[in-house]
Structure formats: C-alpha cells, structure tokens
C-alpha positions as CSV (number, residue, x, y, z in Angstrom):
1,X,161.5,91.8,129.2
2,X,158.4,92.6,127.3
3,X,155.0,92.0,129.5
4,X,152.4,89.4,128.3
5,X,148.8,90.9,127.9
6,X,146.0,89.2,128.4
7,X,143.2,89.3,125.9
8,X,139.6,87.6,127.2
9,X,136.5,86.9,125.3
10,X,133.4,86.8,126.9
11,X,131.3,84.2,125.2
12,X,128.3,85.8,126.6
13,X,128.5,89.3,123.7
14,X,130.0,86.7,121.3
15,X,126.8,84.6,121.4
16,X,124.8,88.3,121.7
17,X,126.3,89.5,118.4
18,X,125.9,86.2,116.7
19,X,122.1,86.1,117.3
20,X,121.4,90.0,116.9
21,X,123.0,89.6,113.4
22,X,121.1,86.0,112.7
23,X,117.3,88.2,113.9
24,X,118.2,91.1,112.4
25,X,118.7,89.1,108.7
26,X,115.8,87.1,109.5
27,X,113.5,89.9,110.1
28,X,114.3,91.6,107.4
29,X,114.0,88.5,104.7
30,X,110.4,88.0,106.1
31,X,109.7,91.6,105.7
32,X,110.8,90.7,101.9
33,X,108.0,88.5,101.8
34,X,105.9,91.9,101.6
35,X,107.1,93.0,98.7
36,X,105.5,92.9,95.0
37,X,106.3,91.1,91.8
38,X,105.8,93.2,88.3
39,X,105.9,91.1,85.5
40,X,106.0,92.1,81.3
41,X,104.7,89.2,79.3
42,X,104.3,88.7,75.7
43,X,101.2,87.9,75.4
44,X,101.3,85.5,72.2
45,X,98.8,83.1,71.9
46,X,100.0,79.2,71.0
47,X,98.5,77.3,68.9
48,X,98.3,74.0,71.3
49,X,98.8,75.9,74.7
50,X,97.0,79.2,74.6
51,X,97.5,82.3,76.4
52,X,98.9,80.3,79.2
53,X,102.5,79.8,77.4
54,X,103.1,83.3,76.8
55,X,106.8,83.7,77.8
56,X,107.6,86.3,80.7
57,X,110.1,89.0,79.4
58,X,110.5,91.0,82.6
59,X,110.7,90.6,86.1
60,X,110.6,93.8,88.8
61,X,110.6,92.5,92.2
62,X,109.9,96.0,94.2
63,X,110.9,95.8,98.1
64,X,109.3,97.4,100.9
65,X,112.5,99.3,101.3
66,X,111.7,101.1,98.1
67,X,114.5,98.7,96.0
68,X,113.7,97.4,92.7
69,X,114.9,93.8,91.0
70,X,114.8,93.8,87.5
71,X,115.8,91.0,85.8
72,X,114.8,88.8,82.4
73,X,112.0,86.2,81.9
74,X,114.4,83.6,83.0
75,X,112.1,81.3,80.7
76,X,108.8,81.5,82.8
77,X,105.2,81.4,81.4
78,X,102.5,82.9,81.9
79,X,101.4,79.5,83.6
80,X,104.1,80.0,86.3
81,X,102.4,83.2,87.6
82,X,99.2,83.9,90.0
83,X,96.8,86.6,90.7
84,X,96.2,87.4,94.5
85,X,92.9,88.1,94.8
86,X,93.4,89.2,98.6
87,X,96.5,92.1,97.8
88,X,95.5,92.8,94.1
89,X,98.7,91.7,92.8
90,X,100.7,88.9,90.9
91,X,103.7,86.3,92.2
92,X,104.6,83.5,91.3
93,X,103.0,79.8,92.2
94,X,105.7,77.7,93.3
95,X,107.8,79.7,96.5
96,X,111.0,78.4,95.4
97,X,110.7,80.8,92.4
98,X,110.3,83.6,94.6
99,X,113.0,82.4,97.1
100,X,116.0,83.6,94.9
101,X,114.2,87.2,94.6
102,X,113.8,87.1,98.6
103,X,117.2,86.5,98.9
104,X,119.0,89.0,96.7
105,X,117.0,91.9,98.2
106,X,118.0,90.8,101.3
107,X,121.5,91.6,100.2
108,X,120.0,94.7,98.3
109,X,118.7,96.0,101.6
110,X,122.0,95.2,103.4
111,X,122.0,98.4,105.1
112,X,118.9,98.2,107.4
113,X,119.8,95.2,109.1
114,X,123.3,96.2,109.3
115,X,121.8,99.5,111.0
116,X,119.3,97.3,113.3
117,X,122.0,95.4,114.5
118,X,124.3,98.2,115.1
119,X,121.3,99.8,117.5
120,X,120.7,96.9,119.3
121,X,124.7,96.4,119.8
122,X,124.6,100.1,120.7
123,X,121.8,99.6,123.4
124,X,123.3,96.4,124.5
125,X,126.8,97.5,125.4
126,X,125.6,100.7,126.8
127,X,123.3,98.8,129.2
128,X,126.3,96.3,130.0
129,X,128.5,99.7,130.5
130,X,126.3,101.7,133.0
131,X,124.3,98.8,134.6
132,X,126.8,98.8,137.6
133,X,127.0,103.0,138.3
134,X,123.5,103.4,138.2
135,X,122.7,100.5,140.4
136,X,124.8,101.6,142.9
137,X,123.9,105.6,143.3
C-alpha cells in the first residue's frame, strides 16, 4: 500500500508573494516615470500649420536603469511634444502617449523587480524560519 502525503498551502505566503510581486512591479513602473524622452524631428515647416507639424522620426525613451527605447515617429508632431521647463527636458503632452513607453521598460527592466522581490522573499522566509529558535534561547 502506497502512503498518501499531505501537501498544505498556507494562504498567508501565498497572499505575501502575490503582494511582494504586485509592489515590487509598481515601484518600479513609477520609478519609470523618471525617466527621459529623446526625440529626432524633421523640422519642416508647412505651409498652413507651421513648425508645429513637423513629423517626429525618432523616439529614445532612456530609463533610470540605464535602458534605452528606441522606436519610430509613430506619426507624432511636433504639436504632441512639451518642454519641461522644471527638468530641462521634453515628453509628451497627453500621458497616455507616454503610458505604452512606461510599460515596455517595465518589461525592459524585468530584472530589478524580479531581484527586489527575490530579497524581500529571501528576508521573509528567513524571518518565518528562525523566528521560533531565537525567541526561545
């Protein structure tokens, strides 16, 4: 006869992992938000529109992690990008432009919530491991 084993999940590290991974992605998307926008625009000027409708032939997103973007003009204008007069740099106007960029180097930058998390788990469990023997000596 072959002996049933017993397998039980504690809900309590489930619900601990779940959240450390869900922080640790959040953090690091709002550090994103730090990051800077290069643009290269042909700067053509139209005959009804001016300067403003100059097309966008490059984008560089550069992350605070050292990654870089790059990607096409995607069809922007000129018109669709703003000076910051407080960091001395350029984004675009409308956030949900920038969103996609936020995103992807998220995914770019996999690895340092990926190592956060594996700290954290690392800190957690050995808490949770020698909580017990050194309450007790």
């Amino acid at each position: 006869m072959t002996k049933k084993t017993e397998i039980k999940i504690n809900l309590e590290i489930l619900y601990f992992i779940f959240f450390t991974i869900l922080i640790t992605f959040i953090c690091t998307f709002i550090i994103e938000h730090f990051g800077e926008f290069k643009f290269s625009v042909n700067w053509k000027k139209h005959p009804d529109y001016g300067l403003w409708a100059s097309k966008v032939e490059e984008i560089k997103f550069h992350t605070p992690f050292a990654n870089i973007l790059e990607t096409d003009g995607k069809g922007y204008t000129a018109r669709d990008i703003e000076d910051d007069p407080i960091y001395k740099g350029k984004f675009f106007k409308n956030y949900l432009i920038r969103l996609p960029f936020y995103l992807k180097a998220v995914l770019v930058d996999i690895i340092y919530p990926i190592f956060l998390t594996m700290i954290i788990m690392g800190i957690y469990f050995f808490r949770r491991k020698f909580k017990n023997q050194l309450s007790h000596s």
